[in-house]
C-alpha positions in Angstrom: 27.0 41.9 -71.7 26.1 42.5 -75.5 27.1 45.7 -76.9 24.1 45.3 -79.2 26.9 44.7 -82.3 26.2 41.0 -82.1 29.7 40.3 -80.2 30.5 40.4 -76.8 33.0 42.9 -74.9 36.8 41.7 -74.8 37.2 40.4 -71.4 40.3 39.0 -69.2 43.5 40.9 -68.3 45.1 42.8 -70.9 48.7 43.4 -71.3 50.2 47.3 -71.4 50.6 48.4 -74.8 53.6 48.8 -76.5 54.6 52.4 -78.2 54.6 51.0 -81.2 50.6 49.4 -80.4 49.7 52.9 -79.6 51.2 54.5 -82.8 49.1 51.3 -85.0 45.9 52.2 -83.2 46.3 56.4 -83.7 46.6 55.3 -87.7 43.8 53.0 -87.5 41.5 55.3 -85.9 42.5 57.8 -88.7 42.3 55.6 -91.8 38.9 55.2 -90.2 37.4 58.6 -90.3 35.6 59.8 -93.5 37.1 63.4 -92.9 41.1 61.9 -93.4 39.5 59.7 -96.8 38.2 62.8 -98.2 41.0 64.9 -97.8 43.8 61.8 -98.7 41.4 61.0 -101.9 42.4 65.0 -102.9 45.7 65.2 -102.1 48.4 64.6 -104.7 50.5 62.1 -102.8 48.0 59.3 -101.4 45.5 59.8 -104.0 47.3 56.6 -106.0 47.2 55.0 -102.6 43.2 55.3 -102.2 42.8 54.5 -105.4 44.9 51.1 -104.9 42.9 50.4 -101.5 39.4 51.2 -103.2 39.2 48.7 -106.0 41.0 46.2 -103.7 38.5 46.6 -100.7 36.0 46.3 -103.6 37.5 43.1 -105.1 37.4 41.6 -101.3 33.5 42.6 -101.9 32.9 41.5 -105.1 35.6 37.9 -105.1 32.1 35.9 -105.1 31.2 36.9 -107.9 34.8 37.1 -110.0 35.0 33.6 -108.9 31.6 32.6 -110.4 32.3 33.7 -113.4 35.3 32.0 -113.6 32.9 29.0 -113.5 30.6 29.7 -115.5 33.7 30.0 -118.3 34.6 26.6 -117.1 31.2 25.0 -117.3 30.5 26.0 -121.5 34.2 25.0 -121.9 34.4 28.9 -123.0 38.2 28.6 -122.9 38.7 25.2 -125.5 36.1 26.9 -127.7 38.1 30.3 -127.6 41.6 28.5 -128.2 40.5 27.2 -131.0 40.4 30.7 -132.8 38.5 34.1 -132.3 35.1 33.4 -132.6 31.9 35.6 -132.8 29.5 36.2 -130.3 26.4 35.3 -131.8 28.3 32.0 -132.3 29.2 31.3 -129.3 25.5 32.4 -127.7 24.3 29.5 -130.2 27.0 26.9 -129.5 26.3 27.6 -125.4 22.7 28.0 -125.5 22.7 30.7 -124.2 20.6 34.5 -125.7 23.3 36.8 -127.4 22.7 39.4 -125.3 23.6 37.2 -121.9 26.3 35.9 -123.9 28.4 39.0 -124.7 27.5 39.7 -120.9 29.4 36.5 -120.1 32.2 37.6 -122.4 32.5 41.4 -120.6 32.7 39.9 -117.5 35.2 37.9 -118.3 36.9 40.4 -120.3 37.2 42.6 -117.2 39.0 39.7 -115.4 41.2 39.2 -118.2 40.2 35.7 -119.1 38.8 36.8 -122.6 39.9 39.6 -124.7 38.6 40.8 -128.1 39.5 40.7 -130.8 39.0 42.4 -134.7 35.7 42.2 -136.4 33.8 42.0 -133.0 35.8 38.9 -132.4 36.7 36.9 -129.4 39.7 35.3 -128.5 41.4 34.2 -124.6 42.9 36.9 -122.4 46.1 36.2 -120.2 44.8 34.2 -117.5 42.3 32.3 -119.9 45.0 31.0 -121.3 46.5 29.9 -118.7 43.8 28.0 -116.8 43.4 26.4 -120.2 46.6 25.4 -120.7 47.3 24.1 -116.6 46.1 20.6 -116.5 43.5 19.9 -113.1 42.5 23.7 -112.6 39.1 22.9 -114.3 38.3 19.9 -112.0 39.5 22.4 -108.9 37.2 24.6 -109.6 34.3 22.8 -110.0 35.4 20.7 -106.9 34.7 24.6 -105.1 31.3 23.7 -105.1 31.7 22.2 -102.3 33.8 25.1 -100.2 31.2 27.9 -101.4 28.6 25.8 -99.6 30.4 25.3 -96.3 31.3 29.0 -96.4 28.1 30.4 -96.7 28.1 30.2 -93.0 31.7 31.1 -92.1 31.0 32.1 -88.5 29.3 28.6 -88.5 32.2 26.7 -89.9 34.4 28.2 -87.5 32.0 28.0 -84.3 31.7 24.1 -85.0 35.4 23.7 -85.6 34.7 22.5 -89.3 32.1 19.5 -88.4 29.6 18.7 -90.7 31.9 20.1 -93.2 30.5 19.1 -96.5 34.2 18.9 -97.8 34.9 16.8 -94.6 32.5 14.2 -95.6 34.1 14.2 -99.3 37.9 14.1 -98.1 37.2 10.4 -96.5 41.0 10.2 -95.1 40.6 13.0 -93.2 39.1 11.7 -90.6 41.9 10.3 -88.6 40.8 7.0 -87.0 38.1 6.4 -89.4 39.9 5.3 -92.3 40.1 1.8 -91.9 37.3 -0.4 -93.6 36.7 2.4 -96.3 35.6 0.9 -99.5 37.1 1.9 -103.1 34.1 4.0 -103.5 34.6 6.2 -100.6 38.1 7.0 -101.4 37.6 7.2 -106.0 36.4 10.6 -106.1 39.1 12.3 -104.1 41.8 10.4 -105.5 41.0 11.0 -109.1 40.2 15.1 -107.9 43.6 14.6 -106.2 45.9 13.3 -109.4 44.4 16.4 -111.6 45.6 18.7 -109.0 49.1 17.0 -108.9 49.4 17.7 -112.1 49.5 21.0 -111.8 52.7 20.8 -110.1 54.5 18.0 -110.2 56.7 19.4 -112.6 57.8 22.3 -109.8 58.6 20.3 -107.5 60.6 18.0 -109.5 62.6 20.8 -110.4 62.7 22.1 -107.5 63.9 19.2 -105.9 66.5 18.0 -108.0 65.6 14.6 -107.8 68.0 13.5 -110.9 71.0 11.9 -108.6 68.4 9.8 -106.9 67.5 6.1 -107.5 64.8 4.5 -105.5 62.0 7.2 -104.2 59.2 6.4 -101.8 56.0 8.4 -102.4 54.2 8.5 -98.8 50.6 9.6 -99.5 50.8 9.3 -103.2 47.1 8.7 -104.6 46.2 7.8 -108.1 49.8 8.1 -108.9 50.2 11.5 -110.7 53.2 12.6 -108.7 54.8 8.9 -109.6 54.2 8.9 -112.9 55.6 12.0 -114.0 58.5 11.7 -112.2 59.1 8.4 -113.4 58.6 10.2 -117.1 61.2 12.7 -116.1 63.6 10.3 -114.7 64.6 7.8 -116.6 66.7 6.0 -114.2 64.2 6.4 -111.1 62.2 3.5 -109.7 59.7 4.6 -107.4 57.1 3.1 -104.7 54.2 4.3 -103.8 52.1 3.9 -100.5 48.5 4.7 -100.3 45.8 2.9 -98.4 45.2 0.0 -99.7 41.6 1.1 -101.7 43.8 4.1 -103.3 47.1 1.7 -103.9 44.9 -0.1 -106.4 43.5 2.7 -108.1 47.2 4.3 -108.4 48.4 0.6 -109.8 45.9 0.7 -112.6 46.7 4.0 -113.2 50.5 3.1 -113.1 49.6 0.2 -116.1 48.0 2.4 -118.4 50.9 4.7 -118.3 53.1 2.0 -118.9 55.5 1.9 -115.5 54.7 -0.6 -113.5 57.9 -1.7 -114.2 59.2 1.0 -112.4 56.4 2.0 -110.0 55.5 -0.2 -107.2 52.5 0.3 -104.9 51.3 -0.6 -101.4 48.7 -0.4 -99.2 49.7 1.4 -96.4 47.6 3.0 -92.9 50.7 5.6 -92.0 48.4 5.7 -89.1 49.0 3.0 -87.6 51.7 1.0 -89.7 55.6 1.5 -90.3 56.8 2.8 -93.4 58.7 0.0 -95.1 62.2 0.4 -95.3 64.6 0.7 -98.1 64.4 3.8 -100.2 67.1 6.0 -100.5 64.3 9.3 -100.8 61.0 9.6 -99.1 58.6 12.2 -100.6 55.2 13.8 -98.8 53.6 15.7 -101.4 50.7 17.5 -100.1 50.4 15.5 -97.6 51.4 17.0 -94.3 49.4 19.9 -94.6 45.6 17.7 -94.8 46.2 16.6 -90.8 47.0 18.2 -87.3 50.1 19.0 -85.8 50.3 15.7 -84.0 50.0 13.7 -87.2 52.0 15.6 -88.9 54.7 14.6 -86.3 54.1 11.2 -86.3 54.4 11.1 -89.8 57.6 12.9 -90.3 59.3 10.5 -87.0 57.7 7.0 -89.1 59.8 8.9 -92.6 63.3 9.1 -90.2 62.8 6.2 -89.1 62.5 4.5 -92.8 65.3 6.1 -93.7 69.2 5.6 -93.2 71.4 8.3 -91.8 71.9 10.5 -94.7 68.7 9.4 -96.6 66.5 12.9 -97.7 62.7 13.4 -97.3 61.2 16.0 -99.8 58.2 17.8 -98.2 56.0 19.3 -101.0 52.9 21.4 -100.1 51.3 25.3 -99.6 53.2 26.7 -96.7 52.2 30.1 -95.0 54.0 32.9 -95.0 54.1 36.9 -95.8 52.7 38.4 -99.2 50.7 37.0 -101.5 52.0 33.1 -99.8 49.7 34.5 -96.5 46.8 34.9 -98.5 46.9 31.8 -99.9 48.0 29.9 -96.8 46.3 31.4 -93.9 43.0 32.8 -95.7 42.4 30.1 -98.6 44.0 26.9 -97.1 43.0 28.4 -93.3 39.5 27.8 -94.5 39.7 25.0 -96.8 41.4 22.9 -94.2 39.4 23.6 -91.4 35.9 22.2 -93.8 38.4 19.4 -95.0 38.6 18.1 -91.0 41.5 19.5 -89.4 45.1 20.4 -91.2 46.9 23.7 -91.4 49.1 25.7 -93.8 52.5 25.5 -91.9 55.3 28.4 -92.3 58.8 27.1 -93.4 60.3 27.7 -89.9 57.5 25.6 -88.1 58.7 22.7 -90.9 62.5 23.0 -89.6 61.7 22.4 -85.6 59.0 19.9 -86.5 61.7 18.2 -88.6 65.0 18.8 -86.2 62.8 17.4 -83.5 62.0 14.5 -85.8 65.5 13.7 -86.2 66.8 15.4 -89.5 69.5 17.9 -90.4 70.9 19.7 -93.0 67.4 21.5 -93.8 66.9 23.6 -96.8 64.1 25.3 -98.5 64.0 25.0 -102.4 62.6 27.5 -105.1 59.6 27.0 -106.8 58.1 28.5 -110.1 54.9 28.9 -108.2 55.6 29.0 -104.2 51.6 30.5 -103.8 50.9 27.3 -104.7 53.5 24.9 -103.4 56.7 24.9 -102.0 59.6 22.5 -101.4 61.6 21.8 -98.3 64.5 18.7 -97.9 65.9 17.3 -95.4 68.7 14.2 -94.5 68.0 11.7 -91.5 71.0 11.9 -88.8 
């Protein structure tokens, strides 16, 4: 029966607890009384700590709107106006249309999450983390894409109790759908694609790096969109010729995009249903970039068993994408791409180790796990076919 919460009791055998359990549960019933908060706020020693918790539990509160104005910086292109020099407020309430008063609001706000900061004679310039969404290529165009995530998370007990369908971002990420990619026209798969280039920008440099791709000569980029990944490494590596495989409605829009930048010398494409058809054969490297992570387990498997397969014993496949994992990684894996993924139709953040058995079972040795300048983000993993 209801407990008159709105959940049911826990029901089905439990397990004894551990001593450990019973310790966990004698602090959490303690961190829970009011009495222990007042006396740990007073106390010399754990007052920093309840500070710390505080404005964290409050930014867990208040994220929805940090985030918001975050976009609403994004949407008067606050950060190209600011970058150009400090300006003044009534300025900038003119050149955004926006009353003064509202406008310097705008500019607090943002102050307080260090993405403007003042400046002398009532001046306004960028704070830290202005700068740097500025200055990181794709972030704009990911945050306005949060539209749709916001709406599918209004309801989060929703999303979850209809396992993601209906998703809004499940009817934008067309591929996601498994079986229903075949017969989808180049205006089901533009949008994505062009959303999906500007966030490779962001970090194909990393994983370059990180996987030291200079020794090798022919690369195969499995999943590789409009191109973005290609392109830069072909502008990194001189001697690196590359092919790229896409289904066939993204191929084309990677092989214009391959023209303009003035590779296609260098950059082949094909159209490709990893689904359901054999990854050619030839190349001596076969890259997934954020690829993995968009499908199920079972793809996933597939995918990595079609890569061995293309390969010959000794050739390396580069897996590129958010893993999970402890710290600030968790957050972004199981909370952020937990989420995302589930609206998007299905995928999951998968921990490095989960990687290594999915790829020993695949067929591939000599795993290792590479550094990268932002591993919240992305990070790198490589493997050689036996």
């Amino acid at each position: 029966m209801p407990d008159g919460s709105g959940s049911a009791p826990l029901a089905g055998p439990r397990a004894p607890l551990s001593l450990w359990d019973r310790v966990l549960g004698w602090r959490d019933k303690m961190l829970a009384l009011p009495a222990f908060h007042r006396f740990a706020a007073r106390f010399p020693l754990t007052r920093p700590m309840v500070r710390a918790e505080s404005r964290a539990l409050f930014d867990l509160c208040a994220g929805f709107v940090y985030s918001q104005v975050l976009r609403a910086c994004i949407d008067i292109n606050l950060f190209a106006q600011l970058a150009e020099g400090p300006q003044e407020t009534a300025a900038l309430a003119e050149a955004n249309r926006l009353p003064e008063a509202e406008m310097a609001r705008l500019l607090q706000a943002a102050e307080a999450l260090r993405l403007t900061a003042r400046r002398s004679a009532g001046r306004w310039g960028l704070g830290q983390l202005g700068a740097a969404v500025h200055g990181t290529p794709g972030l704009a165009e990911m945050i306005h894409h949060h539209d749709l995530l916001y709406r599918d998370m209004a309801d989060p007990l929703g999303l979850l109790r209809a396992q993601g369908a209906g998703a809004e971002l499940n009817r934008y990420w067309t591929y996601a759908r498994g079986g229903e990619v075949r017969g989808l026209g180049a205006e089901d798969v533009s949008e994505y694609s062009h959303l999906m280039a500007a966030s490779q920008r962001m970090l194909s440099d990393d994983i370059i790096d990180a996987a030291s791709l200079g020794g090798t000569d022919h690369l195969m980029d499995v999943g590789g969109g409009a191109g973005a990944f290609a392109i830069r490494a072909a502008h990194r590596l001189p001697r690196l010729n590359l092919t790229l495989l896409d289904l066939p409605e993204v191929a084309e829009i990677a092989k214009e995009k391959i023209a303009k930048a003035g590779f296609s010398d260098r950059i082949a494409t094909q159209g490709v249903d990893f689904h359901s058809d054999p990854l050619p054969l030839g190349a001596e490297t076969i890259s997934l970039i954020r690829v993995l992570y968009d499908h199920p387990d079972e793809t996933a498997a597939m995918l990595l068993r079609k890569a061995h397969a293309a390969l010959s014993p000794g050739g390396r496949l580069i897996i590129a994408e958010p893993m999970d994992g402890s710290g600030g990684v968790a957050r972004v894996g199981a909370a952020y791409f937990g989420f995302y993924l589930l609206a998007m139709g299905g995928g999951r953040a998968r921990q490095p180790e989960t990687f290594r058995g999915m790829l020993e079972e695949a067929g591939f040795d000599r795993i290792r796990q590479h550094r990268t300048a932002k591993p919240m983000l992305v990070q790198v993993m490589s493997a050689r076919a036996r």
